[in-house]
N, C-alpha and C positions, 0 to 999 in steps of 0.2 A: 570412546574407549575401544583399542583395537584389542580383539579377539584372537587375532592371527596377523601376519603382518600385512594381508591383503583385503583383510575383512573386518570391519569396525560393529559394531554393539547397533548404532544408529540405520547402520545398512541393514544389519538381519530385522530390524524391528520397524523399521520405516513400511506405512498403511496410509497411503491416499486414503481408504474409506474410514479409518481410525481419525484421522486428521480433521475431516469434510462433519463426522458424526460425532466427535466429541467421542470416542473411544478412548479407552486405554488398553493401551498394547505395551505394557511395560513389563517382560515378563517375570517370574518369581525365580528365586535362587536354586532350585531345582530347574526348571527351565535356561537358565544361567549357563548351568554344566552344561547343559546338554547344547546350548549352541555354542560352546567353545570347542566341544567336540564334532560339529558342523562343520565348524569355522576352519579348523584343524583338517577335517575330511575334504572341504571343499578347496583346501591348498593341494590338496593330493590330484583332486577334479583335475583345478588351476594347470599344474605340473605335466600331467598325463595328454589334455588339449592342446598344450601351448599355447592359450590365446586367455586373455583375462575374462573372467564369468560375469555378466552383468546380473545382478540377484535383483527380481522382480518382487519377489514374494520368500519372505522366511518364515518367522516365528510370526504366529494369530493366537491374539488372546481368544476366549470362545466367545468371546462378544461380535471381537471383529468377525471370527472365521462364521458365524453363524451369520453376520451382517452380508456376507459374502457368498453365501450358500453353499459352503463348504463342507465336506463330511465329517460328521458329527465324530469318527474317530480319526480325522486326520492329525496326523504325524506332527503338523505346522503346530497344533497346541503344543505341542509337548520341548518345541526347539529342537527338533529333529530332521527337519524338511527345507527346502529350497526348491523354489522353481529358479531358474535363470536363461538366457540366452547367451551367445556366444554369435559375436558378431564374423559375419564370412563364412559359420556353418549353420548348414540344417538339423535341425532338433534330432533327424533321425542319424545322422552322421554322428551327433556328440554320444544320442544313445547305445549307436553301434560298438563307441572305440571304449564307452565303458561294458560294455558286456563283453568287449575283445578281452579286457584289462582282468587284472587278477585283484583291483581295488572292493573292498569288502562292503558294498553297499546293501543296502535294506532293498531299498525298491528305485528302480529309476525307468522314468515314462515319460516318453513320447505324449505330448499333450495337445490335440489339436491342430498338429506339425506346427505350432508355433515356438514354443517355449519346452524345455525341458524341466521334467520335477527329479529332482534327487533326495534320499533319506541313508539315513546312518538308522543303526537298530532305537530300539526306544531305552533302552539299558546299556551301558558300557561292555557287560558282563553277558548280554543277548549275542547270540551268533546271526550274523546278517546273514538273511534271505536269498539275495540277487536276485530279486524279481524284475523281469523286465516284462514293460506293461506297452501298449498303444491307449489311447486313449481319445476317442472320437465322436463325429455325430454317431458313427456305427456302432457305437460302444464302446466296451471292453475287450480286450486280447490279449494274447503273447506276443512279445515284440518278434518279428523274425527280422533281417536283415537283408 
């Protein structure tokens, strides 16, 4: 089921550890909405890069997210959240040219310098944040550029 024309149902919900553990990652019709409005934000990502998003990680049911060690209020429950990469840049370049951009995201972080995480609010009707984060062995930060 495509959610957008470059993002399918199966991409946002695809779990190596759901798959490996007999999870279910199938998320509910509220979680639905919300990653169609992902899906829909991460055409905007798409647009703004030029370069197609490979999505690692979207929607976690709390089985998976918790199989994963994931934070207990992360975004990914809710179909809110994407990590991806972007082949040819570095996580902090893709993180840069969204924090350049006037694109209305929740939170977007630098993770490890491997992989970037992006969110949309948790509500259609929430005013996104812009939080830019780093994320490392050092910890937590403000992304600076």
């Amino acid at each position: 089921m495509n959610l957008s024309p470059n993002f399918t149902l199966d991409e946002l919900t695809a779990s190596q550890t759901a798959d490996r553990r007999g999870l279910d990652n199938q998320p509910t019709p509220d979680h639905l909405e919300n990653l169609k409005r992902l899906a829909a934000f991460l055409e905007d990502v798409r647009a703004l890069i030029g370069k197609p998003l490979v999505v690692t990680s979207a929607y976690r049911s709390p089985e998976v997210n918790a199989a994963i060690g994931g934070s207990k209020s992360s975004q990914h429950m809710l179909g809110c959240a994407a990590d991806f990469v972007v082949r040819g840049m570095a996580p902090k370049q893709v993180v840069a040219a969204l924090v350049e951009s006037n694109l209305p995201f929740d939170q977007v972080i630098q993770e490890f310098d491997r992989w970037t995480h992006i969110s949309v609010p948790n509500t259609a009707s929430t005013k996104p944040r812009r939080q830019a984060l780093i994320i490392d062995r050092s910890g937590t930060r403000p992304f600076k550029a």
